[in-house]
N, C-alpha and C positions, 0 to 999 in steps of 0.2 A: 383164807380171809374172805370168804364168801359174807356180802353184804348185799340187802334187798335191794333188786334194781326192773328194770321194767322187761329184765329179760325171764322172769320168774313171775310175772303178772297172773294173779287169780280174782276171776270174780265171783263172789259168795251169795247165792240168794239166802235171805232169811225170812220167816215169818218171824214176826213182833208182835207186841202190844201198841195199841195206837196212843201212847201216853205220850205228853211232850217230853220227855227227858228219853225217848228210844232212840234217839238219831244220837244225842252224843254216848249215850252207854254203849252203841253199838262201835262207835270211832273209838272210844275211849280201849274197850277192852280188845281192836285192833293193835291200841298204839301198845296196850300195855305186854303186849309178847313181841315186839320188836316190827309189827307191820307197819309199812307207810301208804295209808291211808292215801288213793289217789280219785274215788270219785267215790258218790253216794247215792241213790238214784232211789224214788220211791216210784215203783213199779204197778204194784195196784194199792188202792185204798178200802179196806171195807170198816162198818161200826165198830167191828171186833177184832181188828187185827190190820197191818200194813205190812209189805211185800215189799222187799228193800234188795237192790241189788250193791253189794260193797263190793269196792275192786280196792285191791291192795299189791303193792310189794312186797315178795319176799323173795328168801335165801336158797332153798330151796325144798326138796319134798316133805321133810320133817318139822318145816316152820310153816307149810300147809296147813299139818293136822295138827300143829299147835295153833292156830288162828281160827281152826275150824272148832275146837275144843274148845275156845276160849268162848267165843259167840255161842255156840248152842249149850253153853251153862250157864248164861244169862237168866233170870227169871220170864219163864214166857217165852224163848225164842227158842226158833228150831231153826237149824241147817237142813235150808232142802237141797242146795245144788252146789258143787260147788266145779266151775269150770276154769281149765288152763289158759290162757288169753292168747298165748303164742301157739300151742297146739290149734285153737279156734283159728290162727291166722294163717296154717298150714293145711286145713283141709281142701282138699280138689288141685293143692298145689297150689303159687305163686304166678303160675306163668299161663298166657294163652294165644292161641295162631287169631290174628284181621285182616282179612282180604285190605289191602288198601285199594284196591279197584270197585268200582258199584258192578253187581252183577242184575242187569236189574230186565232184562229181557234175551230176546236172541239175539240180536244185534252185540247186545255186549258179551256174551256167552261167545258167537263166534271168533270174536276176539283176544280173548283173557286164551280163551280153550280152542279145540279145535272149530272149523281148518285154519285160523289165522296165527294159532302160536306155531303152527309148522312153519311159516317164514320168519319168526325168529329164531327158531332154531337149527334152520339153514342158514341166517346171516351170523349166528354163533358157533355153528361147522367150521364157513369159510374164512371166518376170525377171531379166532378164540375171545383173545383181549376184548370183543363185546360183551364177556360175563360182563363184566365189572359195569355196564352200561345199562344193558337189559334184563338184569336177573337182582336176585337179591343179595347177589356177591356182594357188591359193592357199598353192603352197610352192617355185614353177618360176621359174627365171631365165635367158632366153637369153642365153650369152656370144657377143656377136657382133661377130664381125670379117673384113677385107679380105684382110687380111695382109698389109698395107702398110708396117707398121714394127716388124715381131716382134722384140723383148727386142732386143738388139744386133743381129740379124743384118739389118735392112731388109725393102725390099720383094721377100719370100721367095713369097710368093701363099698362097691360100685351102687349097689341101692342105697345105703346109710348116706351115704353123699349126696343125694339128690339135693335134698332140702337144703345143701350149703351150696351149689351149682345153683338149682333155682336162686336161690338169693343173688349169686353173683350176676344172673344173666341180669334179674332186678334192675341193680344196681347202674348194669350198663346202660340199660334202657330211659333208668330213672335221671342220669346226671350228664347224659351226652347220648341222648339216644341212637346207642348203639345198640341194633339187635342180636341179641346172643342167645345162644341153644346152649344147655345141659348135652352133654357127651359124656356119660360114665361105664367105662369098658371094663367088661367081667371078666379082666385077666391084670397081669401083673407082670408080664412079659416084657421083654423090653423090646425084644424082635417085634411081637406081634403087637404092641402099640405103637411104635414105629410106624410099621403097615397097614394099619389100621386108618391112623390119622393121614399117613398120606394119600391113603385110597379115599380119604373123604374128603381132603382139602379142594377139591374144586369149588365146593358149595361156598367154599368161607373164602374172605378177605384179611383172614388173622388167624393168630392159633392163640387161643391165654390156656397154658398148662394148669392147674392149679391140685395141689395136694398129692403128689405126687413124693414118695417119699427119696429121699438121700442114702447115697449119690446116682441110683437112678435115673432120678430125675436132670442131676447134669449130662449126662449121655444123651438123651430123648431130646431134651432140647437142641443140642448140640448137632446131631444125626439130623432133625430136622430142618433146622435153620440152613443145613448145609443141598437140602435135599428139594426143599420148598422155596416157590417165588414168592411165599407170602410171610409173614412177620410173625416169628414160635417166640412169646414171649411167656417165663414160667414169673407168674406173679409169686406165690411164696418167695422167690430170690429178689427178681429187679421190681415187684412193687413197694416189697419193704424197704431193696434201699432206695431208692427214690426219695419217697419219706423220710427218714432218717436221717440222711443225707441234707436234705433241705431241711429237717427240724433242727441238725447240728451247726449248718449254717446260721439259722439266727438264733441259737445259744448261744454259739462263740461271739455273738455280737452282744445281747447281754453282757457277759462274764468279759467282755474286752479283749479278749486272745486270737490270734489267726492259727489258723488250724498247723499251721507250719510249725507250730511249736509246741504243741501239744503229742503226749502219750497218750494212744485211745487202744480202750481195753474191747474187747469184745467177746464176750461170752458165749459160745453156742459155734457150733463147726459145720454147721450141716447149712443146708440150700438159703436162708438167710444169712445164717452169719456167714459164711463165703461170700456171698453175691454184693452184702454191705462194704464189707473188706475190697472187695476187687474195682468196688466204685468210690470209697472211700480214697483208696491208693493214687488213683485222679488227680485228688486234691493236694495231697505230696505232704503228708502230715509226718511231725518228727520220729513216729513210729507207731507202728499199730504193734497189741500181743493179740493174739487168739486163745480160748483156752474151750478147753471140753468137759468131759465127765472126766477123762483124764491127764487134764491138767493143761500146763500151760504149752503151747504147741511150737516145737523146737525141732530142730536136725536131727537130735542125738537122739529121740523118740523113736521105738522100731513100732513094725507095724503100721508105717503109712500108708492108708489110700490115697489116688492118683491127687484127689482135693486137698488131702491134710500137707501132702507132700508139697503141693502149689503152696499154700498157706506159708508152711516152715522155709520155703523157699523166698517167699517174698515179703513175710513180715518179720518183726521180732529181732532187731539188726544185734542184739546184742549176745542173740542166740542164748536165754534166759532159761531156764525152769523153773517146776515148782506148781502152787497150784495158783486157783483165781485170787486167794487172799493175798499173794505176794506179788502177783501181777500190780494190785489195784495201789501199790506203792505208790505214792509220787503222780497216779496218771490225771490226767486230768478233764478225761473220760470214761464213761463206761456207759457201754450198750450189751443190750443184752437179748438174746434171743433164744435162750435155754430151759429153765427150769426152776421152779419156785422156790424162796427162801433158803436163796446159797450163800448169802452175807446181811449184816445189820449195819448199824450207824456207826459201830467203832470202827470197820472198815474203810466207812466213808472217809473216816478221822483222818487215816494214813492218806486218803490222793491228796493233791497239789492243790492249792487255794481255790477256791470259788470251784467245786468242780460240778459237771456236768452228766446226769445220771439219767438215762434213757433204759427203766428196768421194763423190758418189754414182753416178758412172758404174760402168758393167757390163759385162765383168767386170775391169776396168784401170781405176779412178778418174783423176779429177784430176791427185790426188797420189797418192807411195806414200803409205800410212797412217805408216811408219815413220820418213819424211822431214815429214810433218806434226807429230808429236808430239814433233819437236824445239820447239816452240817454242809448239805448241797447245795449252790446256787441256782440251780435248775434242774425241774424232775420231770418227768416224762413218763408215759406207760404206755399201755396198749388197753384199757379199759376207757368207757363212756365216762364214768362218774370221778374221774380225778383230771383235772386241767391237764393240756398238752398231750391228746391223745396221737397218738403215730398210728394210724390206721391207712389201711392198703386204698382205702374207699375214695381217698384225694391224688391217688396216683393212676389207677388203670383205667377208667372212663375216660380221661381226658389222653394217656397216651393215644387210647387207641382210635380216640375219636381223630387224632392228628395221623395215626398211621393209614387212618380208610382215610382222609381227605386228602393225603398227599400220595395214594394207591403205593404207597408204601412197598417194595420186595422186600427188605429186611428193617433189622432194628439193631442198631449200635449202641456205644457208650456215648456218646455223643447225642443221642435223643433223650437218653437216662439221665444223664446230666442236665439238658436243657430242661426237663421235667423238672429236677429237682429245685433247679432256680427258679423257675418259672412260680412253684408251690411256695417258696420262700419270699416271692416279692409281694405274692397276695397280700402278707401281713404287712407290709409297706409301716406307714409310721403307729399303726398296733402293737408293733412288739415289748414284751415285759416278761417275765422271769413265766407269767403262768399264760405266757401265750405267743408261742414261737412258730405254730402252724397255724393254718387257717381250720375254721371248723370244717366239717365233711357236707355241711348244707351251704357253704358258701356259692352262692352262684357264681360265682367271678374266677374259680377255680379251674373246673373242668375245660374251657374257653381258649383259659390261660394257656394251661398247660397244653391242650390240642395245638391251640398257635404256633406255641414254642417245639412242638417236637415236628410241625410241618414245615416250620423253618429252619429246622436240624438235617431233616431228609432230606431237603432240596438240598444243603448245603454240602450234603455228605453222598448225592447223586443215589439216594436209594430210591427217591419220589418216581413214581413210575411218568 
């Protein structure tokens, strides 16, 4: 279901004709192969021709050379360039080191550097606990991953990952200036990333796991949180629920139900759909199913690993099988964090009135959104271009902005939680069936949620 969006941005230089009707021929025969036309720029002018740079949307590499074919058979135009807009915004990378100190003679040279940073590093000898004081501990967070399950694309390795780490470090920086490093390790071990990140945790004040594949990834987290005085949180599991969690909170207010009474279905078994489940369970809902590639997750299922087993152990009271169409009986949710185009609207037919559909797969949900809202009260996705996006981006800037302000040693259900409320109250008297989350540019967000999870630590004595 790939649709033009600004994540496939190209812009086209052409040579033209300098006649008045070149500007809409040229938009025209954009729109007419399905491009959306986002800027139009005349570049140079001469007697005999104009230089136009068109930037447009598209779907992807094949609706390139259909856009590019379309313009250069124009009469009189020619395609001279035609550039990636997001590749352009990837060169030299995303990220870079600022002295925040002026270096601006000797004087300050023997300060910052030798001989004067040797008495800081003698007074961080005789007490450790001054990282967090004098160094960059105290605002640093390693984003560290395998690259064993990057965003949809799999196990891509430790280089192909860069560009999704740099973005996250971005992100931190960008909405709770947290400073974060890329950490992508060329193994896949579970010992030796383990040891890896312990052996560099003194630099950081946080660990955020990310893309690390299942289950894995539940061990590393686990090993370290137990191992570390600092906060191992894997966003793929607690950022999504976070999110989810708080976007289901004000659905169920829409649709008028308390979550105590409600069947919520969940599609997908691995480091989200576990992590959602295990936060979800919190909130003491009439019953959660689980379901995977193989069905719906029960007792009687052989073959479990140690999380399916947790799963079949604590959800599913009716001990049910069968697959996700027989789940979605009666429920009167459904989330989803697996795989594109596993049910349509007659599905939806069967859940309980008004239900609520959170099809979260990347970037082809579940369902279309379109074929949901035939019969859903509330839709959801994990995409830009469709209302009620559930994105990671409104949960981990602000946790962790709260875990370095409160020096944080760990991180519970109880800061997860306060997150997620915290994400829900933003929408305050906003809420309506296509707006149950806050956008991810909301200013008021990150703050929030920092707030709330630095008064979750104090309360839960984790604040250093």
């Amino acid at each position: 279901m790939p649709v033009p969006g600004p994540g496939y941005s190209i812009t086209v230089r052409v040579e033209a004709p300098p006649s008045a009707s070149a500007a809409g021929d040229l938009t025209t025969a954009v729109g007419r192969v399905g491009g959306v036309l986002t800027a139009l720029d005349v570049v140079e002018s001469h007697s005999d021709a104009i230089v136009v740079d068109i930037t447009a949307n598209v779907s992807n590499a094949d609706h390139v050379e259909d856009v590019t074919k379309e313009l250069d058979a124009l009469p009189g135009v020619r395609v001279r360039k035609v550039s990636d807009r997001t590749f352009l915004m990837h060169l030299g990378g995303k990220l870079s080191v600022a002295p925040k100190v002026q270096l601006r003679n000797r004087d300050d040279l023997s300060r910052a550097y030798t001989p004067g940073v040797a008495r800081v590093c003698t007074a961080i000898a005789t007490n450790p606990a001054d990282a967090r004081r004098l160094t960059i501990k105290r605002n640093t967070v390693a984003v560290v991953t395998d690259g064993s399950a990057v965003l949809g694309l799999g196990n891509i390795g430790p280089a192909a990952a860069l560009p999704v780490m740099e973005g996250k470090a971005a992100l931190f920086k960008k909405f709770a200036d947290v400073d974060a490093w890329p950490v992508c390790l060329d193994t896949q071990d579970t010992e030796e990333i383990i040891r890896i990140v312990k052996a560099l945790a003194p630099v950081y004040a946080g660990i955020n796991l990310e893309d690390i594949a299942a289950p894995r990834c539940f061990e590393i987290e686990a090993r370290l949180r137990e191992q570390l005085d600092i906060p191992v949180f894997h966003d793929d599991q607690h950022g999504t629920a976070i999110v989810v969690v708080a976007a289901l909170r004000n659905a169920l207010r829409v649709v008028g139900k308390d979550i105590s009474g409600c069947k919520i279905v969940v599609s997908g078994a691995g480091a989200a759909g576990s992590a959602i489940i295990r936060l979800l369970l919190h909130q003491k809902p009439a019953d959660v199913i689980a379901a995977d590639i193989d069905g719906i997750v029960h007792n009687g299922r052989s073959n479990l690993d140690p999380n399916l087993r947790w799963l079949a152990e604590n959800t599913n009271k009716g001990n049910v099988s069968g697959t996700l169409h027989d789940a979605l009986v009666g429920a009167d949710v459904f989330i989803g964090v697996s795989a594109p185009n596993l049910f349509g609207a007659g599905q939806v037919a069967t859940m309980a009135h008004d239900p609520v559909v959170f099809a979260l797969a990347n970037p082809d949900p579940e369902i279309d959104p379109l074929e949901a809202q035939k019969h859903a009260a509330v839709v959801a996705t994990g995409r830009s271009d469709y209302p009620n996006q559930i994105n990671n981006v409104l949960a981990f800037p602000g946790v962790f902005r709260g875990l370095l302000d409160a020096q944080a040693h760990d991180i519970d259900d109880e800061m997860l939680l306060a997150a997620a409320n915290a994400i829900a109250d933003v929408v305050d008297d906003r809420l309506n069936a296509s707006y149950i989350v806050p956008s991810v540019f909301d200013s008021a967000v990150a703050p929030a949620v920092a707030e709330a999870v630095k008064a979750a630590a104090r309360r839960t004595g984790a604040a250093g």
